[in-house]
N, C-alpha and C positions, 0 to 999 in steps of 0.2 A: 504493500500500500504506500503510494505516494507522500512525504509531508505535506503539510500547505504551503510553505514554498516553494515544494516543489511543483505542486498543481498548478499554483501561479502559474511559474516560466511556464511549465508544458504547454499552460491558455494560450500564455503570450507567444510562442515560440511557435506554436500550430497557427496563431490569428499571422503571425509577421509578414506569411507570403502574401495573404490579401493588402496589407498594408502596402507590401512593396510596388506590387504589381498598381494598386491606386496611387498612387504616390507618381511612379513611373509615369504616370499616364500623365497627370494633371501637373508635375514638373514640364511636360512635356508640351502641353497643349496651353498652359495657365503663362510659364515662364516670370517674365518680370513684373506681370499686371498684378496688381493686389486687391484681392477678391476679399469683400467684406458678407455680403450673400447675395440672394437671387433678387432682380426686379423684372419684373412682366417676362419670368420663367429663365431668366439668364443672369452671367455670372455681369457683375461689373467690376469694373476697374476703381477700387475706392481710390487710390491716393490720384488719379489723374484727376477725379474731381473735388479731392479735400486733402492737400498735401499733409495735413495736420493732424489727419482722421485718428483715432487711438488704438485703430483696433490696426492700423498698418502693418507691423511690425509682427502679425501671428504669420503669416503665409511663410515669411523668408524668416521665420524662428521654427516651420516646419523643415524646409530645406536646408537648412545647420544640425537640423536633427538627424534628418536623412543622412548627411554628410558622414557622421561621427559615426554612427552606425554601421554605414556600407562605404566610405571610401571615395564613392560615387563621384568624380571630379564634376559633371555636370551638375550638381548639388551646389557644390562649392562656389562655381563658376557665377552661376545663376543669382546666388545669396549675394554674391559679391557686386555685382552689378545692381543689385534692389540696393546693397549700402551705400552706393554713389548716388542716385536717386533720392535718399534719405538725406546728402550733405545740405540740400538746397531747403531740407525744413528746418534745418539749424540753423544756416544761416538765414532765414524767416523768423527766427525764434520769437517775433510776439505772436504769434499763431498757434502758440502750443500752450497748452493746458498740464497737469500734472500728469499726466501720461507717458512721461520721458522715459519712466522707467520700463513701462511696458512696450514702447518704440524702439529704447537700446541696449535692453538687458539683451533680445531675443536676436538682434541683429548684429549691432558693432561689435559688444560685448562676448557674443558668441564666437562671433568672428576672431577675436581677438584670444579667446582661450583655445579654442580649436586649432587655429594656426601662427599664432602673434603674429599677426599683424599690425606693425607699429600703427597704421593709418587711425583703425580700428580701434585701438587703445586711444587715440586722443579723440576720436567721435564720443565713446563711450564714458571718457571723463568732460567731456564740454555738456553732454545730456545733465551728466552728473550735478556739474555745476549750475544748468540750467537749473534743474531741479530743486538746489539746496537755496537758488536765488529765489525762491517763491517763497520761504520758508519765514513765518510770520514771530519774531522772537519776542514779543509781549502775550499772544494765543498762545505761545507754543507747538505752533501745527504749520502742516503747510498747506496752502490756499489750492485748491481743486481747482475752481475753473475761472477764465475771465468776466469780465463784462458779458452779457448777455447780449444778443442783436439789438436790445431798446435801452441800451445802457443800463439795466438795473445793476447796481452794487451786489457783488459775490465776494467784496474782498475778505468774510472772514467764513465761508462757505469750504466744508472737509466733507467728505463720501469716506466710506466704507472701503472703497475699492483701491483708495490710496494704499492700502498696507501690504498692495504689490507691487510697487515700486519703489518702497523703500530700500531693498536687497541692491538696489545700483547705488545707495550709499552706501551702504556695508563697504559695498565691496573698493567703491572710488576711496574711504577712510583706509583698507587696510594698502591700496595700492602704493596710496602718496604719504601713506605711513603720518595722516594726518587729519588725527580725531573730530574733526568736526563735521565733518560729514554723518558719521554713526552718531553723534549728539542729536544735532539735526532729526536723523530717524527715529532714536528713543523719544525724541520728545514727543514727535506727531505719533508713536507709537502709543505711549500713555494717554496724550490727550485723544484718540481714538479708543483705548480702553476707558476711558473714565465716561465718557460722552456717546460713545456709538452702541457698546457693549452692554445687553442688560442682565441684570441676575439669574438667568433661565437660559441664558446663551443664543437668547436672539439678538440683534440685530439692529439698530437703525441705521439706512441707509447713507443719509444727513444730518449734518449738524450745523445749523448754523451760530455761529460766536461772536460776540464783538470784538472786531480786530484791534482795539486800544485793550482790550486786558483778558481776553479769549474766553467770559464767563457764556454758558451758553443761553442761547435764545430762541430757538425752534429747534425741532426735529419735523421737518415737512415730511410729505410721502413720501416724492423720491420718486424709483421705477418699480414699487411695489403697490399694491394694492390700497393703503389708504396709511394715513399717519398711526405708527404703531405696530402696525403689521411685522411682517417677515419675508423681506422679496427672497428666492428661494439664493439667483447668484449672489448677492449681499452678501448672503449667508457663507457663501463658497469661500466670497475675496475675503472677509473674513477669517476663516478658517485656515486656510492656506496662507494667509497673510502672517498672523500671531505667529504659528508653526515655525516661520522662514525667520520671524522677529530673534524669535526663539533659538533659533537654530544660529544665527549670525552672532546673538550677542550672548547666550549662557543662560538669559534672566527667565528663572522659575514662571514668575506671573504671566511672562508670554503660552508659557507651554501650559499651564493651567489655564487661559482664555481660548483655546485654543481647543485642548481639548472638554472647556464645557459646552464650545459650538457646535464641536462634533459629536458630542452626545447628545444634544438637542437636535441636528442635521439628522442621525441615524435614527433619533426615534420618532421624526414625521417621515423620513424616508421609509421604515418599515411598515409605513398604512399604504404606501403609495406605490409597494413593487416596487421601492427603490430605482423611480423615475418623479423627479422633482416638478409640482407645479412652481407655476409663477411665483407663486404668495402662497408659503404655509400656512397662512393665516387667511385667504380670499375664500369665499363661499365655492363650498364644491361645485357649483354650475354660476357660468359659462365653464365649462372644463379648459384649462388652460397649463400647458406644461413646457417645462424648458428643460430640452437636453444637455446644453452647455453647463447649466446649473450643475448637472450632475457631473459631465466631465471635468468642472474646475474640482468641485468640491473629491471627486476620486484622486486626483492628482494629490491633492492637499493630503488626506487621508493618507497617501502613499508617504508623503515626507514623515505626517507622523509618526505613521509604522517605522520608521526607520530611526525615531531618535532614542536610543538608549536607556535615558532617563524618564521613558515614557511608559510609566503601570501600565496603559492599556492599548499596547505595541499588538497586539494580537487583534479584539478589536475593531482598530481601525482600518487592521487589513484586509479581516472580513467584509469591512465595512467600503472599502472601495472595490473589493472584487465585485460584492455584492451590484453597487451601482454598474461597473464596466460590464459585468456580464447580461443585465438588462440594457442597456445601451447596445449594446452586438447584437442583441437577440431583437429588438423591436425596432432600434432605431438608425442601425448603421445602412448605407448602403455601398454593396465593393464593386459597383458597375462605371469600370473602370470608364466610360462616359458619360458620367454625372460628374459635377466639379464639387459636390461634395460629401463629407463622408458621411453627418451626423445631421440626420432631418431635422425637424422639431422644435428649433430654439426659440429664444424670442428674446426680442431686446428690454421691452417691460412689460407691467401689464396692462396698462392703458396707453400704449403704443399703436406705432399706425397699422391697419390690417396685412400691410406687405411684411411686419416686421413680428410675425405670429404664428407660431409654427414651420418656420421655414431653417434652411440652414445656415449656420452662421460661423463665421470664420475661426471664430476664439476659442467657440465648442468643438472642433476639427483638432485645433493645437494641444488644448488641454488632454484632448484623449489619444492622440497620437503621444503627447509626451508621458501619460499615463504607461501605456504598453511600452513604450521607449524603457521606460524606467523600470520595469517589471522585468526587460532584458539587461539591466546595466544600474543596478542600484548605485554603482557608487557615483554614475556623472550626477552631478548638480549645476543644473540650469540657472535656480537664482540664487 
């Protein structure tokens, strides 16, 4: 009889030829265009029409994954040319939003461990630096997003989903062998535990603070079902966020936040077949479900499985197999001419009809990096 590690790899090691073979195809036919999801039944090209877009950076963090794994110079080739396409949103830099980290953890940064490339290395700390330059030191947090299209004021305005791209300061701190960059993260790290994080291990999406002394002042909806709730990916970045906190800096409270998300994630995920609605908390009907949800939060799951000092390392391992193999079974598709893998996403829940069950690019990454990882525990992405 197999252990559960080992039935893992076998899952993974059996799933890898459908991966490759899709993979193959849609390196193939996708190339340097960055595909966000489908409109009026087709792939588009998000950064030719939003150089800035956040989710740019999952396509060509699939093809650096590709790369590590099989060698594949066409991988490499391809990744590398999407980074020179990326110089021209840096140097744009008021265009961007706190998403640097999820634009250059998966690109430059990739780029740069997988092959040092000096180039690469200074993309990855200029993001860096972008980043740490948002960073509000009277809140203690750093600022999510700009101005609004009608100017409304967001200067003191945090999300949930910041606490993945904290890991490109980690990492810029340990590079330049200087500490403020990781200060920087622990701070917005606490002030997203004190403020985002509730005693049952849900979730608020937002928070908004007063940027002269960072007390807070709302929690709106957000992309979840109403003020209060539980949007299901919140929950994910979350999760996976703490975890990586955790895992960068040592500190206890990270991997206890972390994991009481995921004990609250795994016990709505057990009513639900372990395929995540929108909103743990939104009325069972309109039925509404997000695949992504589940591949961020298995991904996440998988890091915790992996840290040492984590009581319930067992678990959480159960607990992302459990998701990725309802994910294969209902919702992947390996027709190697479809442009993507994982149906059913959605970007929120009172989002536009295009953006509701369909596939979505981040959900493709997280679950390619899921099984990536199930073959190669020790790479660490963030």
């Amino acid at each position: 009889m197999l252990k559960p590690g080992e039935r893992n790899l076998k899952w993974a090691e059996e799933l890898w030829p459908k991966v490759r073979a899709k993979m193959d195809a849609l390196e193939d036919r996708i190339g340097t265009e960055i595909p966000y999801t489908l409109v009026d039944g087709k792939r588009n090209d998000k950064m030719a029409a939003d150089l800035f877009w956040w989710t740019n950076g999952f396509w060509p963090g699939m093809l650096w994954l590709m790369y590590s794994d099989t060698g594949d110079e066409k991988y490499r080739k391809t990744a590398e040319k999407i980074n020179e396409k990326f110089d021209e949103a840096l140097a744009g830099w008021e265009g961007l939003h706190h998403d640097l980290g999820f634009m250059w953890t998966l690109t430059a940064k990739m780029d740069y461990f997988l092959t040092k490339n000096p180039r690469s290395r200074i993309r990855a700390l200029h993001a860096a630096n972008l980043l740490a330059g948002r960073y509000n030191p009277r809140g203690k947090f750093i600022r999510a997003w700009n101005q609004d299209h009608g100017g409304a004021d967001r200067s003191g305005w945090i999300i949930v989903d910041c606490m993945m791209n904290l890991p490109l300061l980690y990492w810029a701190s340990r590079e330049l062998s200087d500490p403020r960059f990781k200060f920087i993260a622990l701070d917005h790290a606490d002030t997203s535990l004190k403020y985002l994080l509730r005693p049952d291990g849900s979730c608020n999406h937002i928070g908004i603070l007063d940027p002269n002394d960072g007390e807070l002042l709302e929690c709106p909806r957000g992309q979840g079902y109403a003020s209060g709730s539980s949007w299901s990916r919140g929950q994910s970045w979350a999760l996976y966020g703490f975890a990586l906190s955790y895992r960068h800096s040592g500190y206890h409270k990270y991997l206890e936040a972390a994991l009481r998300i995921a004990n609250y994630v795994l016990g709505c995920l057990e009513k639900t077949a372990y395929i995540p609605p929108v909103d743990y908390r939104a009325p069972d009907e309109p039925k509404k479900i997000d695949s992504s949800a589940g591949s961020i939060a298995a991904a996440g799951l998988l890091t915790l499985a992996g840290l040492e000092k984590n009581p319930q390392r067992d678990y959480c391992l159960e607990g992302a197999m459990s998701i990725l193999g309802a994910l294969e079974a209902s919702h992947a598709d390996w027709d190697p001419q479809k442009d993507f893998i994982l149906k059913n996403g959605a970007a929120e829940y009172h989002g536009k009809p295009e953006e509701l069950h369909v596939p979505l690019i981040y959900g493709d990454y997280y679950f390619l990096e899921s099984v990536f990882r199930l073959r190669h525990p020790e790479f660490e992405v963030w």
